[in-house]
N, CA, C and O atoms as a CHARMM CRD file, in Angstrom:
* protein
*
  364
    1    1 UNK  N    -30.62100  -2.55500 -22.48200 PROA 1      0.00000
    2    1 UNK  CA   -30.69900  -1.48000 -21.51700 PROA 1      0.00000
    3    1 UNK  C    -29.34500  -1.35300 -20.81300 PROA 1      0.00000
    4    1 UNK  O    -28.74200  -2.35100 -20.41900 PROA 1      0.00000
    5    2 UNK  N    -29.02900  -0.51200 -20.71000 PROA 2      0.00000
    6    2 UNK  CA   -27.31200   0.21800 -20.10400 PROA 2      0.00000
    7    2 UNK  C    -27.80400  -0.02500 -18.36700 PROA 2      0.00000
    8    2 UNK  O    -28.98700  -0.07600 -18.02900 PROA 2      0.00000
    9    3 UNK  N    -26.89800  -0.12700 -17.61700 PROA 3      0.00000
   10    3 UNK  CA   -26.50600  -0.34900 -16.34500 PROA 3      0.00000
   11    3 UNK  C    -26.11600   0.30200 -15.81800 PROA 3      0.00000
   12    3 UNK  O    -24.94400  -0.00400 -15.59500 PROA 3      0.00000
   13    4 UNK  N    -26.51500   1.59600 -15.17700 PROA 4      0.00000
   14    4 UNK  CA   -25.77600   3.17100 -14.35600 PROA 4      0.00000
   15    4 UNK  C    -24.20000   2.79900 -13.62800 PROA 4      0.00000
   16    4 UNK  O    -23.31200   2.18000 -13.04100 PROA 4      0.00000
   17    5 UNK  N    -24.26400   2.89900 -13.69400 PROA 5      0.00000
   18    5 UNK  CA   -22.66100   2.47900 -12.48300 PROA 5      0.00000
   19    5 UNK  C    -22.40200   3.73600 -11.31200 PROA 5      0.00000
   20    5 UNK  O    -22.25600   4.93300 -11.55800 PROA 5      0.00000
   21    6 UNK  N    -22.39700   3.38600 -10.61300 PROA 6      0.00000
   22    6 UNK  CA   -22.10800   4.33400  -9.09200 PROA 6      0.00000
   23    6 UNK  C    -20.55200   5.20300  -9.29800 PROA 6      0.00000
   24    6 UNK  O    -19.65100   4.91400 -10.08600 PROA 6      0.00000
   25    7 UNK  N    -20.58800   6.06400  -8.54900 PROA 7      0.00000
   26    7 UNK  CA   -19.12100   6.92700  -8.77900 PROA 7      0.00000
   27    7 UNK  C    -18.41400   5.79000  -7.76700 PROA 7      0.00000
   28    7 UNK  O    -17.23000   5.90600  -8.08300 PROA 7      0.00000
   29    8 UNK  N    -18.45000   5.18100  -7.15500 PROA 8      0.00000
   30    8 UNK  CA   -17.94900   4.08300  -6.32600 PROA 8      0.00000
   31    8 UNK  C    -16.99500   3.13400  -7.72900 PROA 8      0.00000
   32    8 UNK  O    -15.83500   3.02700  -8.12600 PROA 8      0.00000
   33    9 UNK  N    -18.18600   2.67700  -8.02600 PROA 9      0.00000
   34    9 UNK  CA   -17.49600   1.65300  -9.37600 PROA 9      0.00000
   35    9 UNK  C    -16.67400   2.22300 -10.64300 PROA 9      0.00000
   36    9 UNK  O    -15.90800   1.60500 -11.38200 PROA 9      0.00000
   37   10 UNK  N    -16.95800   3.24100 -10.67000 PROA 10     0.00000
   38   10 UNK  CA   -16.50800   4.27700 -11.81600 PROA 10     0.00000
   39   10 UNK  C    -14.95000   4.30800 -11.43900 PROA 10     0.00000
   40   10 UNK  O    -14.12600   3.65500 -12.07900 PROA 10     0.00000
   41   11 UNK  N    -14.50700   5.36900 -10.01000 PROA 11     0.00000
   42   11 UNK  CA   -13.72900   5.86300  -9.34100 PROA 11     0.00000
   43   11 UNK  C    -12.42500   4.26800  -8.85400 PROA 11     0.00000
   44   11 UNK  O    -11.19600   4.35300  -8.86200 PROA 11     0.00000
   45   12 UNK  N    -13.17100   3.13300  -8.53200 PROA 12     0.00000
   46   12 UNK  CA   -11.95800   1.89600  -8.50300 PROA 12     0.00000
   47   12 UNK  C    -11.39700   1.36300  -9.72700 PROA 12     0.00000
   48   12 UNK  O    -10.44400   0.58400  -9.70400 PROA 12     0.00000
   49   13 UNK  N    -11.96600   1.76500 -10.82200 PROA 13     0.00000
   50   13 UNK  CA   -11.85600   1.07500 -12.17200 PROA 13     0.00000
   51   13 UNK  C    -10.79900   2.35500 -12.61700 PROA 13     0.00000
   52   13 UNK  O     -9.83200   2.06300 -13.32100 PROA 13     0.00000
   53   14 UNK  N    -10.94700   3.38400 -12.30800 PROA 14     0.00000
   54   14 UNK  CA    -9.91800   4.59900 -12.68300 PROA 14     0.00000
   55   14 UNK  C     -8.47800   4.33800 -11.97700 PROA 14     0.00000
   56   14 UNK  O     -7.41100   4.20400 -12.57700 PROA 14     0.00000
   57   15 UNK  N     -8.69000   4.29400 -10.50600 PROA 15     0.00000
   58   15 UNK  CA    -7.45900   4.17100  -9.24400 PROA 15     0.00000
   59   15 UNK  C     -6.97700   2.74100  -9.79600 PROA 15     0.00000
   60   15 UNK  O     -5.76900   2.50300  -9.82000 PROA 15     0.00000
   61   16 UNK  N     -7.79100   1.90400 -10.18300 PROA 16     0.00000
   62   16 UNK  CA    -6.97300   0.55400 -10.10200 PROA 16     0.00000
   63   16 UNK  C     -6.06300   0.89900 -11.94300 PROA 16     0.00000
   64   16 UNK  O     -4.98900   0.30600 -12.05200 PROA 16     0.00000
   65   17 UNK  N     -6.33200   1.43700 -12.71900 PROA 17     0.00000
   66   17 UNK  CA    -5.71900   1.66000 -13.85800 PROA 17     0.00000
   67   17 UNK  C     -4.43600   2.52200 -13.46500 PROA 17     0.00000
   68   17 UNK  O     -3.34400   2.24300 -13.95900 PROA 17     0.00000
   69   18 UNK  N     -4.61300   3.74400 -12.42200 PROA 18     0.00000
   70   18 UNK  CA    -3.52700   4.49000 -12.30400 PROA 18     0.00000
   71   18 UNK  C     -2.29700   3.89200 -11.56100 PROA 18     0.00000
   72   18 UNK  O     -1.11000   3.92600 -11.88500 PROA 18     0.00000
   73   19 UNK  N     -3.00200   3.24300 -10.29600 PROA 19     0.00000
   74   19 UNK  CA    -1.88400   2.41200  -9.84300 PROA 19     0.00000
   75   19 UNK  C     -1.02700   1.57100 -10.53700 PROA 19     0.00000
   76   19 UNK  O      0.18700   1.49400 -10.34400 PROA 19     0.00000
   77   20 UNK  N     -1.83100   0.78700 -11.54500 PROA 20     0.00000
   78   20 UNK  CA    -1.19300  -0.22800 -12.71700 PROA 20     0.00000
   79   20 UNK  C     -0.08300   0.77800 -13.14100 PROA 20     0.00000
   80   20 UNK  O      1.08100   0.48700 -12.86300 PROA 20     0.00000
   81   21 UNK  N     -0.34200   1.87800 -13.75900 PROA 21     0.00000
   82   21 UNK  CA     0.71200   2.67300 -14.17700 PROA 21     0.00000
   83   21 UNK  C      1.69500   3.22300 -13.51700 PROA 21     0.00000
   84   21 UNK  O      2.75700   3.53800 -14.05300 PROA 21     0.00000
   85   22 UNK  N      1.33200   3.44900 -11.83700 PROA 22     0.00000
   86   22 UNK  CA     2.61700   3.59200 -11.55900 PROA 22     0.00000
   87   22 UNK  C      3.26500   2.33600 -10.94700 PROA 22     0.00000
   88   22 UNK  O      4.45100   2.63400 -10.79900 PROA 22     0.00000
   89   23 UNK  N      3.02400   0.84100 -10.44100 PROA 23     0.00000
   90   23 UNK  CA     3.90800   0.18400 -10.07200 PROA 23     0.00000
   91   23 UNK  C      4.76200  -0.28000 -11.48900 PROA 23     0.00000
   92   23 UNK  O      5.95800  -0.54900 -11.37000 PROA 23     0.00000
   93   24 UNK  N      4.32400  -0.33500 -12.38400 PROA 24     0.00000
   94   24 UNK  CA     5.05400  -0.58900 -13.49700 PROA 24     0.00000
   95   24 UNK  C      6.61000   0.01300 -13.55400 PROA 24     0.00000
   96   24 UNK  O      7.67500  -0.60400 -13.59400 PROA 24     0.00000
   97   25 UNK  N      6.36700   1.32700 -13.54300 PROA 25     0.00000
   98   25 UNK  CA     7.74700   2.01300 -12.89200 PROA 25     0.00000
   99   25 UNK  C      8.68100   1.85900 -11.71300 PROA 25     0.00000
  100   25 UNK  O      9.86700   2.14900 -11.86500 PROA 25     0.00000
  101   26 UNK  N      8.14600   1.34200 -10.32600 PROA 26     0.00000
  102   26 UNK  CA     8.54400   1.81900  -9.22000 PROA 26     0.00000
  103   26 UNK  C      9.88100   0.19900  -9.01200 PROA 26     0.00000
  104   26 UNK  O      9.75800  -0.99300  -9.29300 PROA 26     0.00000
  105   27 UNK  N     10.88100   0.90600  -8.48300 PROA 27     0.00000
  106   27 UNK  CA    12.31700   0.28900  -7.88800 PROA 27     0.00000
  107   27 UNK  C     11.59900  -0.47600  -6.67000 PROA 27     0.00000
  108   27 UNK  O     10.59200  -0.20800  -6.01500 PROA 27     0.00000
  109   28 UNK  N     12.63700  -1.66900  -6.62600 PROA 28     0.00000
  110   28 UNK  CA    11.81200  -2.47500  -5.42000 PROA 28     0.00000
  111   28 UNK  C     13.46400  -2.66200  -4.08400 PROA 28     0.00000
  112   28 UNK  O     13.89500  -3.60700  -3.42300 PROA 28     0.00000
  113   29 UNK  N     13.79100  -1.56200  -4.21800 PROA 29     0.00000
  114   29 UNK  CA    15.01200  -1.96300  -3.22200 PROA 29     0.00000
  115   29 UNK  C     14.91200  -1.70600  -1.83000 PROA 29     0.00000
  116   29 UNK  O     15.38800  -2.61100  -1.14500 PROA 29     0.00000
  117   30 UNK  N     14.47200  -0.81500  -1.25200 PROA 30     0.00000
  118   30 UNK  CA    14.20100  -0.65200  -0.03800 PROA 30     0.00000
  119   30 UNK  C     12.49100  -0.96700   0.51000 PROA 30     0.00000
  120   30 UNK  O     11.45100  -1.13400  -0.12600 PROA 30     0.00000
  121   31 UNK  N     12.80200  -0.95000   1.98400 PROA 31     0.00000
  122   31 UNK  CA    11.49400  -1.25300   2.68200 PROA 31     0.00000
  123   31 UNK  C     10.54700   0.10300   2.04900 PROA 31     0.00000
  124   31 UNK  O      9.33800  -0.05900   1.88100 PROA 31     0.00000
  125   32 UNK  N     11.12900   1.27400   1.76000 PROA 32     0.00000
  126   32 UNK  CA     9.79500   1.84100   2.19700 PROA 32     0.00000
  127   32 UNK  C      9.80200   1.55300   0.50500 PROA 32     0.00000
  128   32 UNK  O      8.75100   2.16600   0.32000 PROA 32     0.00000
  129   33 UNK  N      9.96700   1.35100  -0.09700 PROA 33     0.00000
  130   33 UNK  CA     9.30500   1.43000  -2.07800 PROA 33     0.00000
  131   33 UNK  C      8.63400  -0.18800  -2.14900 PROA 33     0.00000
  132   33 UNK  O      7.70500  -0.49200  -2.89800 PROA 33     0.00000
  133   34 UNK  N      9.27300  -1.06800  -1.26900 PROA 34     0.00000
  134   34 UNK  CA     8.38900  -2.44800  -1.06200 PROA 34     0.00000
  135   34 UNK  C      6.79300  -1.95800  -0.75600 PROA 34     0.00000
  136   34 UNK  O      5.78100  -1.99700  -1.45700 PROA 34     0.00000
  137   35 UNK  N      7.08900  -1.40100   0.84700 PROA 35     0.00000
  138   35 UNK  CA     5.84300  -0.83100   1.23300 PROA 35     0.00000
  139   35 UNK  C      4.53900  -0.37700   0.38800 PROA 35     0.00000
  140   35 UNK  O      3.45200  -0.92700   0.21100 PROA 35     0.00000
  141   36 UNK  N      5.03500   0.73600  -0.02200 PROA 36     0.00000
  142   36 UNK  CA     4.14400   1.23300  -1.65900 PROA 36     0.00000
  143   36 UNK  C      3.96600   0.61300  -2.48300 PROA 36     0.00000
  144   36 UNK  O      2.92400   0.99100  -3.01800 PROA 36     0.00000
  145   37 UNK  N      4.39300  -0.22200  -2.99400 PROA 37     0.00000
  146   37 UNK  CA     4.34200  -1.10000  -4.22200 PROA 37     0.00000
  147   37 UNK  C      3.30100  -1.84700  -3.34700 PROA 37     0.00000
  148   37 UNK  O      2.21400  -1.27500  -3.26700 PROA 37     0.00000
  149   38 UNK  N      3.42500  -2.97700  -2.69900 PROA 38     0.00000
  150   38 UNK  CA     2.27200  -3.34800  -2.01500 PROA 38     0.00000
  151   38 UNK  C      1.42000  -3.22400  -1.93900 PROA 38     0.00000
  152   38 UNK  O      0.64900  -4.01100  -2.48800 PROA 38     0.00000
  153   39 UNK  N      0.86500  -1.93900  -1.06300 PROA 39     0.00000
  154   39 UNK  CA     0.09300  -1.28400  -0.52700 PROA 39     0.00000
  155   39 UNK  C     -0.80400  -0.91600  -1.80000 PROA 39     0.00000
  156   39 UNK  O     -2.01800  -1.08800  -1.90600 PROA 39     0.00000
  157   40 UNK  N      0.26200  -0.25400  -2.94100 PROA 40     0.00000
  158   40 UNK  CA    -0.65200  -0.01600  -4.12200 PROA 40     0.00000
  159   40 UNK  C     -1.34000  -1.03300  -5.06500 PROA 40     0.00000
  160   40 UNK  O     -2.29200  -0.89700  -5.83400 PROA 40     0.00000
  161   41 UNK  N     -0.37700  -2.34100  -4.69500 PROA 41     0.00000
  162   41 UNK  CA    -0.53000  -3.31900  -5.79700 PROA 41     0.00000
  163   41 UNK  C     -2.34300  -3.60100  -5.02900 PROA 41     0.00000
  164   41 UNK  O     -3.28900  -3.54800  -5.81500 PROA 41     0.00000
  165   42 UNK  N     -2.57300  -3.83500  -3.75500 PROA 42     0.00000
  166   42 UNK  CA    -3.70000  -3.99200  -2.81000 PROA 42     0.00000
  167   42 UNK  C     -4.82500  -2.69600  -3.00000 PROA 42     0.00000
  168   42 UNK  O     -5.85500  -2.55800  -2.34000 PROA 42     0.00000
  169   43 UNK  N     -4.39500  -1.91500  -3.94400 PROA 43     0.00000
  170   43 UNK  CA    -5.35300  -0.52300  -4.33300 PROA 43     0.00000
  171   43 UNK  C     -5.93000  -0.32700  -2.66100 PROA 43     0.00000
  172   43 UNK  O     -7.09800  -0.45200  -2.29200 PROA 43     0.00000
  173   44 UNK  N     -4.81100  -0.00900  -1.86600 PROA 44     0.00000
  174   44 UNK  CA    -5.04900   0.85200  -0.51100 PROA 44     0.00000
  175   44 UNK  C     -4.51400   2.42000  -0.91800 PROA 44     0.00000
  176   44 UNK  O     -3.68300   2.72200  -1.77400 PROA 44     0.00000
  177   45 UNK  N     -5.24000   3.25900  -0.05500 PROA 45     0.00000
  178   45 UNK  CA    -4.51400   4.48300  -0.09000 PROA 45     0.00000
  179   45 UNK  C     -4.13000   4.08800   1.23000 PROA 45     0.00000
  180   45 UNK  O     -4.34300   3.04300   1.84400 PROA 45     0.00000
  181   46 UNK  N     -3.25100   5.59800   1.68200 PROA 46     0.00000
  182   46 UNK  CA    -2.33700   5.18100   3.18700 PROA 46     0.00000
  183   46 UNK  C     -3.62400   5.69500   4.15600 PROA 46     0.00000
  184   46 UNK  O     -3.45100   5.71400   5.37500 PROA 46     0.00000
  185   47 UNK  N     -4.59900   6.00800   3.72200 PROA 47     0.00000
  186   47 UNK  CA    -5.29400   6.31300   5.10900 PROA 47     0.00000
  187   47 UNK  C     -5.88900   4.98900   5.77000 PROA 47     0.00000
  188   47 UNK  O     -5.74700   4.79000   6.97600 PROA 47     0.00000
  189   48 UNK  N     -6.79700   3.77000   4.64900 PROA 48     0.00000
  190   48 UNK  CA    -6.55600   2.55300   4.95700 PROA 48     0.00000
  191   48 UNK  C     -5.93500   1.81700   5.24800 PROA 48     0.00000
  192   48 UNK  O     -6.35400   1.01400   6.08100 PROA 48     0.00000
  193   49 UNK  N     -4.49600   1.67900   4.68300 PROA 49     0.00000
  194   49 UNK  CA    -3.86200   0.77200   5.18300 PROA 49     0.00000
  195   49 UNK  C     -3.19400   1.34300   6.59000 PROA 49     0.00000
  196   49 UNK  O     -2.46400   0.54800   7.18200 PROA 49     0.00000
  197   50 UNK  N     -3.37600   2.60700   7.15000 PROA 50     0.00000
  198   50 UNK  CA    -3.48800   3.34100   8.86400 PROA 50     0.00000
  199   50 UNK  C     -4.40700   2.33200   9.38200 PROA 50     0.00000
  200   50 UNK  O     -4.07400   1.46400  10.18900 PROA 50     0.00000
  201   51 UNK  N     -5.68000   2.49100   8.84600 PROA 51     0.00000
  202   51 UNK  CA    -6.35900   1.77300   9.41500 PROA 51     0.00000
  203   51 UNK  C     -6.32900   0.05600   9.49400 PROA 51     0.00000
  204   51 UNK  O     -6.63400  -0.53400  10.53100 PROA 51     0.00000
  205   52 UNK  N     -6.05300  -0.41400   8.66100 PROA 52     0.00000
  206   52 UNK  CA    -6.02900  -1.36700   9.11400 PROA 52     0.00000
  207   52 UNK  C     -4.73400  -1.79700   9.88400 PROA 52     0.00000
  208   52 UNK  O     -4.70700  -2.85800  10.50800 PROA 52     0.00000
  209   53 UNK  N     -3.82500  -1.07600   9.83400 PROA 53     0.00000
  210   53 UNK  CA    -2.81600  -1.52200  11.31100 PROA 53     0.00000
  211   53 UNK  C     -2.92100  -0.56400  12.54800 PROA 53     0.00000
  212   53 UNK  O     -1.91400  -0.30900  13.20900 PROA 53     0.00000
  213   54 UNK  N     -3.80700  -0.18400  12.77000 PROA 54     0.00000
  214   54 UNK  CA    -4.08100   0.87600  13.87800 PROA 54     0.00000
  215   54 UNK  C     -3.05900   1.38900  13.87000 PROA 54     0.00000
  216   54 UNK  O     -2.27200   1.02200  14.74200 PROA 54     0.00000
  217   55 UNK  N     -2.60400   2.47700  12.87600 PROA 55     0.00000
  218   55 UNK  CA    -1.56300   2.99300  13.05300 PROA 55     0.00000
  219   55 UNK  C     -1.68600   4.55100  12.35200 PROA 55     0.00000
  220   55 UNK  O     -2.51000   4.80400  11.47300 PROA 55     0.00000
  221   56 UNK  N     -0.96000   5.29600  12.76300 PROA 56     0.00000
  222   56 UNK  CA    -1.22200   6.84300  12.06000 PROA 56     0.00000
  223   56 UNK  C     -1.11800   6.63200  10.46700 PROA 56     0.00000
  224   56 UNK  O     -0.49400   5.72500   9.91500 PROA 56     0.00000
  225   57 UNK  N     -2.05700   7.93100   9.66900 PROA 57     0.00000
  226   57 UNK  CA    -1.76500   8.02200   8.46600 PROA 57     0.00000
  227   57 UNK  C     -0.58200   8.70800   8.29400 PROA 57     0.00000
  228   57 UNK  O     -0.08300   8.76700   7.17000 PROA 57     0.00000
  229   58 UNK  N      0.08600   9.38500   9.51200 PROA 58     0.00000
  230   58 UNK  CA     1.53800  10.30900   9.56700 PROA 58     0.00000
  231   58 UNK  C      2.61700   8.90800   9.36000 PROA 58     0.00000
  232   58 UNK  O      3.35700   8.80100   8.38200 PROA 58     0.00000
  233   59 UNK  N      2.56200   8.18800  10.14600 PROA 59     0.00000
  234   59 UNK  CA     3.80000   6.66200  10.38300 PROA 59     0.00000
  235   59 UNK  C      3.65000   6.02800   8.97100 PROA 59     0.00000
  236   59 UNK  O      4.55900   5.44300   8.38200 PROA 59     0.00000
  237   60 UNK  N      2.40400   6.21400   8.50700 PROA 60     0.00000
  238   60 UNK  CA     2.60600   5.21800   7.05500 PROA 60     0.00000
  239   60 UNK  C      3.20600   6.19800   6.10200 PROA 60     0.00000
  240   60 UNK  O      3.96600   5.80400   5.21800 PROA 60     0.00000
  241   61 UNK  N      2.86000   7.61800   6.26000 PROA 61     0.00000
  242   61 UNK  CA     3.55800   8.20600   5.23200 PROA 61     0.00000
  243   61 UNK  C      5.01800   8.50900   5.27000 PROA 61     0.00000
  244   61 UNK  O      5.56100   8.55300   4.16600 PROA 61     0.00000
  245   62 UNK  N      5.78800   8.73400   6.35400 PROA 62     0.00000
  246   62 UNK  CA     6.67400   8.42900   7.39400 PROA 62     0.00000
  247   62 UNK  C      7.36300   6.72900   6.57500 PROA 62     0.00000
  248   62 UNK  O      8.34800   6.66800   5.84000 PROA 62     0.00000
  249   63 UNK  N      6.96900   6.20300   6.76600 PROA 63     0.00000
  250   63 UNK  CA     7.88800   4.58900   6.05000 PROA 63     0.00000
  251   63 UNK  C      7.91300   4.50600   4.66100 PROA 63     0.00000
  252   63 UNK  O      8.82600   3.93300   4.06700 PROA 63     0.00000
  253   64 UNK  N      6.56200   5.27200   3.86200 PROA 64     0.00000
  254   64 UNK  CA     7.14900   5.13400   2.50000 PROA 64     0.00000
  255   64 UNK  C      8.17300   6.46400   1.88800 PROA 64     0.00000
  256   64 UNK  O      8.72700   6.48700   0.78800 PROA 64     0.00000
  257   65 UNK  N      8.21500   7.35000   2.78200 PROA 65     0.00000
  258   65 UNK  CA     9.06900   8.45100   2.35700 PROA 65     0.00000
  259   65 UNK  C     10.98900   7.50500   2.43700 PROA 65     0.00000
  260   65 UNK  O     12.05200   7.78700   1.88400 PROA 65     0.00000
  261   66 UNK  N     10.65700   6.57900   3.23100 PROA 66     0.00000
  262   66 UNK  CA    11.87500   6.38500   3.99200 PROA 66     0.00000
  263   66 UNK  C     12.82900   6.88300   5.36000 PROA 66     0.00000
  264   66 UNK  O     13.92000   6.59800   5.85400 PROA 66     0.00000
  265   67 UNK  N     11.68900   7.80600   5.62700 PROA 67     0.00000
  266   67 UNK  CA    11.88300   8.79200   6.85900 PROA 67     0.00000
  267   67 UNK  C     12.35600   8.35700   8.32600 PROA 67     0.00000
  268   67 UNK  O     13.02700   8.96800   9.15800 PROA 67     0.00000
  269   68 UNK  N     11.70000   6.93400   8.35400 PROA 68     0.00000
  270   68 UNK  CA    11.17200   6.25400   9.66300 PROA 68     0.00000
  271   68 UNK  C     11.12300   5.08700   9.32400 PROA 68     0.00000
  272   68 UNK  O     10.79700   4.99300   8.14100 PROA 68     0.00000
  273   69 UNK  N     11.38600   3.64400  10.06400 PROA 69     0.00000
  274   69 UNK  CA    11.56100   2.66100   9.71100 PROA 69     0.00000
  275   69 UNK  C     10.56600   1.94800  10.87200 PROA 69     0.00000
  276   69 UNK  O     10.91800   2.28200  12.00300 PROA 69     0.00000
  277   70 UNK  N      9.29800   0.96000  10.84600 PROA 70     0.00000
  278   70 UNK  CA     8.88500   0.41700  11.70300 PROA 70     0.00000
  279   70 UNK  C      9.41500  -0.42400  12.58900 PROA 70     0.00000
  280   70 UNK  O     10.33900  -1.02100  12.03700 PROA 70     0.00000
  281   71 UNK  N      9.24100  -0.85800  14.00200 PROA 71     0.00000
  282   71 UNK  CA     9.52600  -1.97500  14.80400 PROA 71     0.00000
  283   71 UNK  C      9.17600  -2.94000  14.26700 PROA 71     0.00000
  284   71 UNK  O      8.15000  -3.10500  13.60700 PROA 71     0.00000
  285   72 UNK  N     10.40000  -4.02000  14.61400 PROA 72     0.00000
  286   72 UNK  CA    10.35500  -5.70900  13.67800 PROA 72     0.00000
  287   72 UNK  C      8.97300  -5.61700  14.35700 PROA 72     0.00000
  288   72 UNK  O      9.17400  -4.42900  14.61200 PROA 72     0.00000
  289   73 UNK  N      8.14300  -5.76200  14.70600 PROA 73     0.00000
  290   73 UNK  CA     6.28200  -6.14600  15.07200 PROA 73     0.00000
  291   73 UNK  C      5.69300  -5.40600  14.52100 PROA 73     0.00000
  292   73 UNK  O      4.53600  -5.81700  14.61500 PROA 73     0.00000
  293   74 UNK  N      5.69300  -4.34300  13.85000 PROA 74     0.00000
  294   74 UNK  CA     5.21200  -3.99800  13.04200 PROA 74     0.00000
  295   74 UNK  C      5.36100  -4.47500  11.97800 PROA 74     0.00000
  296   74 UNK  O      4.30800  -4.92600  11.52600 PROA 74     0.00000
  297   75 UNK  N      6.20000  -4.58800  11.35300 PROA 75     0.00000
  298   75 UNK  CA     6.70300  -4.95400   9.91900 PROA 75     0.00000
  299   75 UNK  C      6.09500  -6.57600   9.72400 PROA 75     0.00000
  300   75 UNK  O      5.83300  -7.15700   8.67100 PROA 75     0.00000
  301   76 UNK  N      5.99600  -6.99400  10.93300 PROA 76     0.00000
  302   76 UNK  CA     5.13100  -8.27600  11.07000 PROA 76     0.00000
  303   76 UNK  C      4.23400  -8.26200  10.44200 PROA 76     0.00000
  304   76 UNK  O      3.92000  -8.95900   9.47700 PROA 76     0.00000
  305   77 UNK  N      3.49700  -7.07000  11.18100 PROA 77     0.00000
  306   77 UNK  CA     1.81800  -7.05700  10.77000 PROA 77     0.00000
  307   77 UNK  C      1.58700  -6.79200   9.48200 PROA 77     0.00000
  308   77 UNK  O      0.78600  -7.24900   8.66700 PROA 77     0.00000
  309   78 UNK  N      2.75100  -5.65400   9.41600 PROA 78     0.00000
  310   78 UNK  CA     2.49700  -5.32500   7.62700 PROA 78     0.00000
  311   78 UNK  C      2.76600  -6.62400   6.80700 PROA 78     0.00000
  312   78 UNK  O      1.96700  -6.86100   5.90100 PROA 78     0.00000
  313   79 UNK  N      3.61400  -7.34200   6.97900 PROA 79     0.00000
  314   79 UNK  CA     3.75400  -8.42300   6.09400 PROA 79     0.00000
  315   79 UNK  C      2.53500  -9.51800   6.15800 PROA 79     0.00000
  316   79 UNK  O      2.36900 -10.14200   5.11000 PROA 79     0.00000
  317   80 UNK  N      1.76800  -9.79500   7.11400 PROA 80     0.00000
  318   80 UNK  CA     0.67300 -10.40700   7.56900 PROA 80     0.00000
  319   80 UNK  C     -0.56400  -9.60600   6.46500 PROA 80     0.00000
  320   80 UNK  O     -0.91800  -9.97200   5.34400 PROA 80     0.00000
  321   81 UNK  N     -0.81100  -8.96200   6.90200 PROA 81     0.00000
  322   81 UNK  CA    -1.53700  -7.44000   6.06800 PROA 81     0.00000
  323   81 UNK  C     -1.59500  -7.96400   4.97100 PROA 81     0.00000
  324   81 UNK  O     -2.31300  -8.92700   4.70700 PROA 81     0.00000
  325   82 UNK  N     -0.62700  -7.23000   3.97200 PROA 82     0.00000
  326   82 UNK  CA    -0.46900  -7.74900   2.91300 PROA 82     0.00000
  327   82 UNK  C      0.28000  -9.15000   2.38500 PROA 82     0.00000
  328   82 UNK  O      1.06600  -9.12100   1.43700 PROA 82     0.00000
  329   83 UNK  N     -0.08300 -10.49400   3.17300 PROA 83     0.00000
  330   83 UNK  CA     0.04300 -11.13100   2.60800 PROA 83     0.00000
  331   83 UNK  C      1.43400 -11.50700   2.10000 PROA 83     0.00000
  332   83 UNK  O      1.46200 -12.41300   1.26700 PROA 83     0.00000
  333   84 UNK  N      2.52800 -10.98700   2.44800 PROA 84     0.00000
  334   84 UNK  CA     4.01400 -11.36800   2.20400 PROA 84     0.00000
  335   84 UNK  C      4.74500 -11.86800   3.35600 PROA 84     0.00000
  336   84 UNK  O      4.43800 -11.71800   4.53900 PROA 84     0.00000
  337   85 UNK  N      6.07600 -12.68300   2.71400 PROA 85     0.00000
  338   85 UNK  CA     7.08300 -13.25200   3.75800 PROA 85     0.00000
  339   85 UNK  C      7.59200 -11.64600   4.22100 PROA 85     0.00000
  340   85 UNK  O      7.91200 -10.68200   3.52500 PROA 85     0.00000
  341   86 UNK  N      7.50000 -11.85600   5.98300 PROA 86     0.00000
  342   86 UNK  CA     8.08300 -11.08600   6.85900 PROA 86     0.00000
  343   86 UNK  C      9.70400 -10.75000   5.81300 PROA 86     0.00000
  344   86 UNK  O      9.74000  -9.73200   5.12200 PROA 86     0.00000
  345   87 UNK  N     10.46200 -11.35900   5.83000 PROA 87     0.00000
  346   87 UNK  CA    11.73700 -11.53300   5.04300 PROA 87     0.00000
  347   87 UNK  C     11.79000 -10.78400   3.94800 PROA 87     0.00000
  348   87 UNK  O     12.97600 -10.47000   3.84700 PROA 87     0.00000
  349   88 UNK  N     11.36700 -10.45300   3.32400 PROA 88     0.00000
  350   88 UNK  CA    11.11600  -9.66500   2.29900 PROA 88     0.00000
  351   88 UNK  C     11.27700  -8.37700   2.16000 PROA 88     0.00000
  352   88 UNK  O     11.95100  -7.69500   1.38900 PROA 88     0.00000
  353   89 UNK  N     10.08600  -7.98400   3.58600 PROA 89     0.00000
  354   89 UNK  CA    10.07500  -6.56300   3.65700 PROA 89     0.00000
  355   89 UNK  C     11.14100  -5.75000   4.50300 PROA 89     0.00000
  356   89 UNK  O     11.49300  -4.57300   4.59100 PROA 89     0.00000
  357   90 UNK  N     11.42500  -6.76600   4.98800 PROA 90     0.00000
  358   90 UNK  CA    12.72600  -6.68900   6.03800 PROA 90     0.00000
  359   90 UNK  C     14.19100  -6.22600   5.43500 PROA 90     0.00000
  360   90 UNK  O     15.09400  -5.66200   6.05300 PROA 90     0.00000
  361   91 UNK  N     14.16400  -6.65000   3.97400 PROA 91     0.00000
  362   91 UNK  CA    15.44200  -6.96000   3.90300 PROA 91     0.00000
  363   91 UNK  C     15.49600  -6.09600   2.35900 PROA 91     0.00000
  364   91 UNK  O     16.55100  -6.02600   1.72700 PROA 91     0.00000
């Protein structure tokens, strides 16, 4: 007997394949292409990862454009967040 699968389970199994395809491509030299790579490698879109730093979905889109650069305490949290040396994203 087959097992229905929810558009929930369907829809992460798609996003997590597309992301695969694009970090494969993406340059890791600046903060904001770190940022994204991250963020994507973590299959967040930017409205989550807003949320989880109480922060606008405008400021996150804003740092990966390269537009805007966060306060060292922010960049904290983001590195906390996802799990990386502060140093990293910093630099």
């Amino acid at each position: 007997m087959y097992k229905s699968a929810t558009f929930a389970t369907l829809f992460s199994v798609i996003k997590f394949n597309i992301n695969t395809n694009i970090l494969q491509d993406m340059e890791l030299d600046t903060f904001a292409q770190k940022l994204r790579y991250l963020r994507l490698e973590r299959n967040l879109n930017q409205h989550e990862f807003a949320n989880l730093l109480n922060k606008s979905f405008t400021s996150v889109c804003y740092w990966e454009q390269g537009n805007r650069t966060p306060k060292t305490e922010t960049i904290k949290e983001i590195a906390e967040i996802l799990n990386v040396d502060y140093t990293y994203l910093k630099d």
